[in-house]
N, C-alpha and C positions, 0 to 999 in steps of 0.2 A: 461433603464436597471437598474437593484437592483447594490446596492452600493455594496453590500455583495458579498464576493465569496463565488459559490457554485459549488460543484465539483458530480459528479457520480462514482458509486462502481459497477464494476460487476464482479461477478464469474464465476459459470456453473449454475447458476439455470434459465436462459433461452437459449432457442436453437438459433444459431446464429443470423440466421434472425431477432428473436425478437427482440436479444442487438440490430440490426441496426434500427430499428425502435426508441427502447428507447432511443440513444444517437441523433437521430435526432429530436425526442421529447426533448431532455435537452437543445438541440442544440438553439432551438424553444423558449425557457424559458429561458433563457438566462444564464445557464450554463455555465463554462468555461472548462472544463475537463472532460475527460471519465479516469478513469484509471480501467484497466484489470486484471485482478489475475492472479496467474500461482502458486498457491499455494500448489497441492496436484497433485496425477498423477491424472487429468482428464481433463484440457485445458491448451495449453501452452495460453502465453500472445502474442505473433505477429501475429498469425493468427484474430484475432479479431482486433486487434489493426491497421490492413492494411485494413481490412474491415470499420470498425468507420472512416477512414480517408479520405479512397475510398468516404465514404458519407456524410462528412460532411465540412462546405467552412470555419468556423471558429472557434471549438472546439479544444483544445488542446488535445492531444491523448497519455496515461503516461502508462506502465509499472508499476504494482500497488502490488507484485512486482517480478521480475523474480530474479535467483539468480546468485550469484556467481562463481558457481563451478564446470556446468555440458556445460558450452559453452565454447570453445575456443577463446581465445581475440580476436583472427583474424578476427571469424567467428561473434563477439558480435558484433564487430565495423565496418563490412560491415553489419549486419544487420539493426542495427539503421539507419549506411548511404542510405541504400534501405528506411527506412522509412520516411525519412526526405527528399528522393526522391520524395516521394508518399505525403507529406505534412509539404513543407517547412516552417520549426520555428514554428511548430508546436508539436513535438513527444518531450518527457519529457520519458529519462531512469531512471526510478525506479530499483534500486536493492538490493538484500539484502544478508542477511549469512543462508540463509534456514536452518532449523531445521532437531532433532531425534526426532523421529527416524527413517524416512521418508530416511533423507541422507545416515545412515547407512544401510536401506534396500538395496539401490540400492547401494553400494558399494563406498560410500565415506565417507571418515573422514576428519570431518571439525576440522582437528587443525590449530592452530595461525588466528582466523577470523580477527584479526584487523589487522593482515602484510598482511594476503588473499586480503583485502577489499582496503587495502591502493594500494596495487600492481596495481589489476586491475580498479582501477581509474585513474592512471596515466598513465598507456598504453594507455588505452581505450579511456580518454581526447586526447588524442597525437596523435592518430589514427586520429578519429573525426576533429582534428587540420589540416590532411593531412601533418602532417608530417611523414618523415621518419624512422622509430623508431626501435631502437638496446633495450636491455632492458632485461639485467643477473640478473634475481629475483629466489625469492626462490618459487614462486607461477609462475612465466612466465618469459619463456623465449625466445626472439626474437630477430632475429637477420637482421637488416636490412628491415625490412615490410614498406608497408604501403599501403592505398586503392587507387592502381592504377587504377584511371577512368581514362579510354581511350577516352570512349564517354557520355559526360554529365557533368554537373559542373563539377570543380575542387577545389574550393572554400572549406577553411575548414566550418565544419555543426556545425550548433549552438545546441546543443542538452543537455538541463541542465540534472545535472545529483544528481537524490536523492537518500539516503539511505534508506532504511529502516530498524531505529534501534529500537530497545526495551530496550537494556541494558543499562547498563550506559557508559559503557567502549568504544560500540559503539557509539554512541551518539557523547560522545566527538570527535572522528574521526568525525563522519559525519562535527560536528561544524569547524572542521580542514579541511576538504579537499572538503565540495561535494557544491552543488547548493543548495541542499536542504534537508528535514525529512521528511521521509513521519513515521508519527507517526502513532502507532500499535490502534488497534481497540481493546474491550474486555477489557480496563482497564478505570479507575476512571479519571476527572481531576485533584483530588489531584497528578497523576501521573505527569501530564505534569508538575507542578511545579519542582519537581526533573531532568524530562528533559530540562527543560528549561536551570536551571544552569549547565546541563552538556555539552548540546550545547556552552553556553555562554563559559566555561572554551575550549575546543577546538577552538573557533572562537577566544579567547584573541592569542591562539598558533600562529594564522594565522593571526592578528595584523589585524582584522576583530570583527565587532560587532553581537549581537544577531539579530539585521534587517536588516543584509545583507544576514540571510539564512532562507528560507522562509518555514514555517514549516505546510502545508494540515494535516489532522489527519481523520485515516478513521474511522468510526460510524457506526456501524449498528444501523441502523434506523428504526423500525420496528411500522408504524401508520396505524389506522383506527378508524371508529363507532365505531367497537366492542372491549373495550378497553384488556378486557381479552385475547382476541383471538391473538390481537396485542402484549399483554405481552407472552404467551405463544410462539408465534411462537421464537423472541427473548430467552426465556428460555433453547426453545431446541437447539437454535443456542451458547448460553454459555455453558451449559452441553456438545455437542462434542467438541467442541473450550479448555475450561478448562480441562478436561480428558484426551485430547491428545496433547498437546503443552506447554512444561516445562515454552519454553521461556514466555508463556501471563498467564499462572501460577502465576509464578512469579511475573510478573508486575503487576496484576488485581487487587487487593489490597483486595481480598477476602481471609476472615480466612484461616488457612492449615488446619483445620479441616475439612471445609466442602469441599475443594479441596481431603483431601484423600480421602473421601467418594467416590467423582465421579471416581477420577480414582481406585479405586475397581471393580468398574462397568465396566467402560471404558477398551478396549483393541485396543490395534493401526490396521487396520484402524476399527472404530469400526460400530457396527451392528445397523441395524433401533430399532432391539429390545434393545441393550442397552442402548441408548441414550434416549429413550422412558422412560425406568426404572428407569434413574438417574434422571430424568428431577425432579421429585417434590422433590428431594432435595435442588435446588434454590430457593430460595421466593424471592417475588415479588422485596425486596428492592435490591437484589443482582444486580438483571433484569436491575432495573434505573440507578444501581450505574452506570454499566458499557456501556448500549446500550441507544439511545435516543427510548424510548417505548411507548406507549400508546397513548392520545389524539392529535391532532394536537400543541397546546398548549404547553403541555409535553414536546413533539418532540424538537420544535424549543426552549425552554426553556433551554433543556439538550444540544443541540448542543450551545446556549450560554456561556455554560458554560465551553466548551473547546473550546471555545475562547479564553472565559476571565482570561483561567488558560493558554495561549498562542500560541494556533494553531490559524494558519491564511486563515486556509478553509475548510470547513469542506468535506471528499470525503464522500457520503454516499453511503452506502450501505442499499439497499432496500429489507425487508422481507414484503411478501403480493405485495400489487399493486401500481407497482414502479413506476405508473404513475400517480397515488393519489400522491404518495410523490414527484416525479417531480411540478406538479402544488401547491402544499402546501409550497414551498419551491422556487416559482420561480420569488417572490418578495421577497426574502431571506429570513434570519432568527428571524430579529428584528420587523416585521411586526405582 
């Protein structure tokens, strides 16, 4: 097996059955992780994630990432307990502070995300714990719960549990209270330097260092032959991604100039022909800056490099044939 960890990314862009093939192909390559998206209204993350588990004997299976604010504590923390039924010390909860204006469509205002964030960590550990938990917050409140299994373990579930931050302000929480970071895809590694010390300053809160919180980073990775085609697909993937989500705006480390451009074009959720029309506004360096693009070479080169700016695995996410990048990547990434 590669020294290297290597993690898999999937979204909606294949039909289920396909993800269970490709994560039994990673499975096979000696992958350590599937993590699932749940990012936009078009697949939640558990239904995939019971399936990849169902099929797999020693993949880790993570929540890549679901959010905060639309599940009930109760109903969170017998979920994961079902999954961790379905594949013990195995299932990694990803979560995070979901974005606008997505939140606001459907009828939620994300204010206070870091009391929101801190709340249901400490429930939802507690639960997880099998303990019995009282818990007068401003975000939850419970009084007395806990997941009575009648029939089946009893044992608390080991179920690490990661953020996923982008900001800074999160960050630090995350450094303070979770398992782990699942760091944002769509921005530079000069990024991760800034996260890093903001991890580091919450983990000092929690009398904890920067390697005791383990920090995956997802990539879209977008390789083949054809090395254009390989950048382009990538292009159209930063053009909706930059257009509609303030928070990876932000973080991307791309001019505000050519950011307002796109979202001029861009409208939430936006259209095949928009995204189509903004696209040749990104050139090619914007493409490398923030996704691992192009030749094989390329690839594994840019995934080095958020490494070496301090993610400890890289999740990729696969544009084109994500079983090319399975096998190009299944002796890691220093080869």
């Amino acid at each position: 097996m590669p020294q290297d960890r290597v993690a898999l990314y999937l979204q909606d862009a294949h039909d289920l059955s396909e993800g269970i093939e490709l994560v039994k192909y990673a499975e096979a390559n000696h992958f350590e992780a599937v993590w699932q998206a749940e990012s936009r209204l078009v697949r939640d993350a558990i239904v995939p994630m019971a399936a990849f588990a169902a099929h797999t004997a020693r993949l880790k299976v993570a929540s890549g990432v679901i959010n905060n604010w639309t599940r009930n504590i109760g109903l969170l923390a017998a979920t994961f307990l079902t999954l961790d039924d379905l594949a013990p010390d195995r299932i990694i909860c990803g979560i995070g502070a979901w974005w606008d204006p997505l939140a606001q469509k459907v009828g939620i205002t994300r204010h206070k995300p870091l009391q929101a964030m801190r709340e249901t960590i400490e429930v939802l550990r507690r639960l997880l714990n099998m303990e019995n938990v009282t818990y007068h917050g401003e975000f939850h409140y419970v009084d007395g719960i806990q997941l009575d299994v009648v029939h089946g373990r009893k044992t608390p579930r080991h179920v690490p549990i990661y953020i996923g931050a982008t900001g800074m302000k999160m960050m630090e929480l995350t450094g303070e209270i979770a398992d782990g970071a699942c760091l944002n895809y769509l921005v530079s590694p000069k990024y991760n330097l800034e996260a890093m010390d903001a991890l580091e300053r919450g983990a000092k809160r929690a009398g904890r260092t920067l390697d005791e919180i383990d920090r995956p980073q997802l990539v879209i990775c977008s390789v083949g032959e054809d090395r254009k085609k390989a950048l382009d697909a990538a292009r159209k993937m930063i053009t909706q991604y930059l257009g509609q989500q303030p928070h990876l705006m932000k973080a991307s480390g791309v001019k505000q100039e050519l950011l307002d451009e796109i979202h001029q074009v861009l409208t939430w959720p936006a259209t095949e022909e928009q995204i189509e029309s903004a696209m040749h506004l990104v050139p090619d360096e914007v493409v490398q800056m923030c996704t691992a693009s192009g030749s094989p070479a390329e690839v594994k080169a840019k995934v080095r490099e958020y490494i070496d700016h301090g993610a400890t695995c890289p999740i990729l996410y696969p544009l084109g044939d994500a079983r090319l990048m399975i096998e190009i990547f299944r002796d890691g990434y220093r080869s």
